[in-house]
C-alpha positions in Angstrom: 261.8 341.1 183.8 260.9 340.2 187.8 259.5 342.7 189.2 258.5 343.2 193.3 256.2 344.1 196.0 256.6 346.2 198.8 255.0 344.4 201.3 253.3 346.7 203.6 255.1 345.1 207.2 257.9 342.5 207.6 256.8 338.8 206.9 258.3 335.7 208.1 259.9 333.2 205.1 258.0 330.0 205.7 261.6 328.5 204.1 263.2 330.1 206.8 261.9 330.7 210.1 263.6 327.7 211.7 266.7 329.3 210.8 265.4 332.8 212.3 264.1 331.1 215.5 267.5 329.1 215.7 269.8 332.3 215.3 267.0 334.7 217.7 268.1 332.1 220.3 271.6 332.7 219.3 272.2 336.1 220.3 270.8 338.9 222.9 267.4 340.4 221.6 268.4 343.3 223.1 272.2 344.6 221.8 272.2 341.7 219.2 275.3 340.2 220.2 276.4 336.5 219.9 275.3 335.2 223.7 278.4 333.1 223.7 282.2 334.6 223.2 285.3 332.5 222.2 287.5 335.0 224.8 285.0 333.6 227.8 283.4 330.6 227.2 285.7 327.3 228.0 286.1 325.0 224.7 283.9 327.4 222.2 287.3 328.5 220.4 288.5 324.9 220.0 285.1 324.0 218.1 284.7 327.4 215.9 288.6 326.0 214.9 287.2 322.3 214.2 283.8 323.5 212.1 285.8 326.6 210.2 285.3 324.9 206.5 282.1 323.9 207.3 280.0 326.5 207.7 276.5 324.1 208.5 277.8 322.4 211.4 279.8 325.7 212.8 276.4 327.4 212.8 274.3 324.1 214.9 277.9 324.3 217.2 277.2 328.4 218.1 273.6 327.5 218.4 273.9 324.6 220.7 276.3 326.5 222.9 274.4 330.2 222.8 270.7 328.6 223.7 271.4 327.8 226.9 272.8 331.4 228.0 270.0 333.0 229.7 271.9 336.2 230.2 274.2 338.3 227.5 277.3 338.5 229.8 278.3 342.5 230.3 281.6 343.7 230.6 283.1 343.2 233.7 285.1 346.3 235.1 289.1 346.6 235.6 291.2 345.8 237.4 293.9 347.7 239.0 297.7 345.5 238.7 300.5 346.2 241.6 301.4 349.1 239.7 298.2 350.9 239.4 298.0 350.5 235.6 294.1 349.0 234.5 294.2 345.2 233.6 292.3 344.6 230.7 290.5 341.4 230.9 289.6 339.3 228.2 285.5 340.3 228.0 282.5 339.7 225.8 280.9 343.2 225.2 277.5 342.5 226.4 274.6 344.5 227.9 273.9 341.9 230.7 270.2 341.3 230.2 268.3 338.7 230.2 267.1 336.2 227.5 263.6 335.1 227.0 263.2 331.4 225.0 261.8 331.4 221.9 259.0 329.3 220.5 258.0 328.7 217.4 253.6 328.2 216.7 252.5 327.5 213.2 254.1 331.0 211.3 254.4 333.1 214.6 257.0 333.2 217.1 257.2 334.0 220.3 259.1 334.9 223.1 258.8 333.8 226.8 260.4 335.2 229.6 260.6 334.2 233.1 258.0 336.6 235.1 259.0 336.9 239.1 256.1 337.0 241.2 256.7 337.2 245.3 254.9 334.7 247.0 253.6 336.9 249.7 252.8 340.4 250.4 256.0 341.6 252.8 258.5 340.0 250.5 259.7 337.9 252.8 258.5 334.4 250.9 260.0 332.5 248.6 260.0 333.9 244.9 258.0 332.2 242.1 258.4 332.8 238.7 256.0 332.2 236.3 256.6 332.3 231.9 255.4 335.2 230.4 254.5 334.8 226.7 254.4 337.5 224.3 254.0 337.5 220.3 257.3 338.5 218.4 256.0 339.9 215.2 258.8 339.8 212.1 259.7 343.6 212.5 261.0 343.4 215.6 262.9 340.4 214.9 264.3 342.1 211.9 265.5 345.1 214.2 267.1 342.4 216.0 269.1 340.5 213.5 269.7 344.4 211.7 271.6 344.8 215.4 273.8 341.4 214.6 277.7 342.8 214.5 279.5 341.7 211.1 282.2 339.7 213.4 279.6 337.7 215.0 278.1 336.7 211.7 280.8 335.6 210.6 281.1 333.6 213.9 277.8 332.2 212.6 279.2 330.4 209.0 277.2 333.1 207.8 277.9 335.3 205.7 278.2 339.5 205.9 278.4 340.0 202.4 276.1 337.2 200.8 274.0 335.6 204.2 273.2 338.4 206.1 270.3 337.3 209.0 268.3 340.1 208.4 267.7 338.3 204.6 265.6 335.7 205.6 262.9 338.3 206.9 260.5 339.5 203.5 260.2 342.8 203.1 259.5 342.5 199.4 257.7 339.7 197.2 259.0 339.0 193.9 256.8 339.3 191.2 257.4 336.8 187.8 256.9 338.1 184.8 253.5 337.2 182.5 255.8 334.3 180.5 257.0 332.7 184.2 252.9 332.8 184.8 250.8 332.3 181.4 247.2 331.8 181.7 245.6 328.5 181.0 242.6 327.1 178.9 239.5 326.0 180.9 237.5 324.7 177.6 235.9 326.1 175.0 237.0 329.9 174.8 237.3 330.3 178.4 240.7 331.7 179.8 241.9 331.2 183.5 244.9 332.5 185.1 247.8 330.8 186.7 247.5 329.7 190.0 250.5 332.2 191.0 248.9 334.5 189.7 246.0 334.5 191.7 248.4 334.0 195.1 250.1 337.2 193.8 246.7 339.0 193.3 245.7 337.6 197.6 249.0 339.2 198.8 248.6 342.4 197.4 245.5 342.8 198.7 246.2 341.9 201.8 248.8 344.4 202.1 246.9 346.9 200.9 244.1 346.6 203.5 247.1 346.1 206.1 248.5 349.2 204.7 245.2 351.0 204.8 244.3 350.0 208.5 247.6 351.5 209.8 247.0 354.7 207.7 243.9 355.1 209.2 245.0 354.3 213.0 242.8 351.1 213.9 242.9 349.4 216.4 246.2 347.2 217.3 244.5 343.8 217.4 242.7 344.5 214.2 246.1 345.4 212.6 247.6 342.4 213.7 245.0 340.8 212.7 245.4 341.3 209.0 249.5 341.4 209.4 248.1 337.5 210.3 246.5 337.5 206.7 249.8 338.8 205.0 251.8 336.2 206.6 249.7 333.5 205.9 249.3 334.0 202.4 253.0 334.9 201.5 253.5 331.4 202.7 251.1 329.5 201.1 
């Protein structure tokens, strides 16, 4: 029988972080909603209706329209008719921040936001802005895809039942059993193991020391250091 390994933080998928970058772009990091709504944005409806059997192309539709949406769009408040009753207006549910961009290096990501600086000291100048860069481990993008409504999977061509986003983050490694792995002969009477198993054997202990590192409160950087070593050898 498989068994598994608890990894000791949240990993990337090496077969699937394009997808993870590609759907992080897709909706708010911040409330986890799509960025784009059929109710408000012109034409999205009409192509969600066109790609609805084919659940690829649907999902490179929402990303191409959602990626360009710097800001999840808030509710906007209602309106009084002629007879004092509230309107309700057609609205997208949003929490109206903004978006950063997300980039992809190697097996990291990261996101970059747009950093105002004033160009003088009254205020009075023109404003600058200038990209601020920050390292977005695979936990916190796992608390973001967790944060994904069912609905707007389903917007997706995902799936909320069998696809879920927050899948395609590791937070367990499979483990083969012996027969899936069997050792081989070096010559003579000499017995090596399988090359799996030796991967298997690097990523448990590198979450082990990760493991033991937090326990024992070091340092961030040296944390993230060996979460570094953990990612790189689940992928490999």
């Amino acid at each position: 029988h498989f068994g598994h390994l608890d990894l000791a933080r949240p990993v990337y998928h090496i077969g699937f972080i394009n997808k993870v970058k590609k759907i992080l772009e897709s909706v708010c990091v911040h409330c986890g909603k799509l960025k784009a709504d059929a109710l408000t944005t012109d034409g999205f409806a009409e192509e969600l209706r066109l790609t609805s059997k084919n659940r690829k192309r649907r999902f490179q539709k929402v990303w191409e329209r959602c990626s360009k949406i710097a800001t999840c769009e808030a509710d906007e408040p209602k309106e009084e008719d002629e007879m004092g009753d509230d309107e309700e207006k057609a609205s997208h549910g949003g929490c109206g921040q903004e978006q950063p961009a997300i980039r992809r290096d190697g097996l990291r990501l990261y996101t970059q936001w747009r950093k105002t600086k004033e160009d003088n000291e009254d205020g009075q100048g023109p404003k600058m802005t200038q990209p601020e860069r920050k390292k977005l481990s695979a936990a916190e993008a796992l608390a973001i895809l967790k944060r994904i409504p069912d609905e707007d999977i389903d917007v997706m061509g995902l799936s909320r039942e069998w696809a879920r986003p927050e899948w395609m983050i590791m937070t367990v490694m499979p483990v083969p059993p012996p027969p899936v792995r069997p050792g081989i002969s070096e010559g003579g009477t000499a017995k090596g193991e399988d090359d799996l198993t030796y991967k298997l054997a690097e990523i448990i202990k590198a979450s082990q020391q990760l493991k033991r590192f937090e326990e024992e409160g070091a340092p961030p950087h040296i944390v993230d250091e060996f979460e570094d070593v953990l990612q790189y050898h689940t992928a490999t």
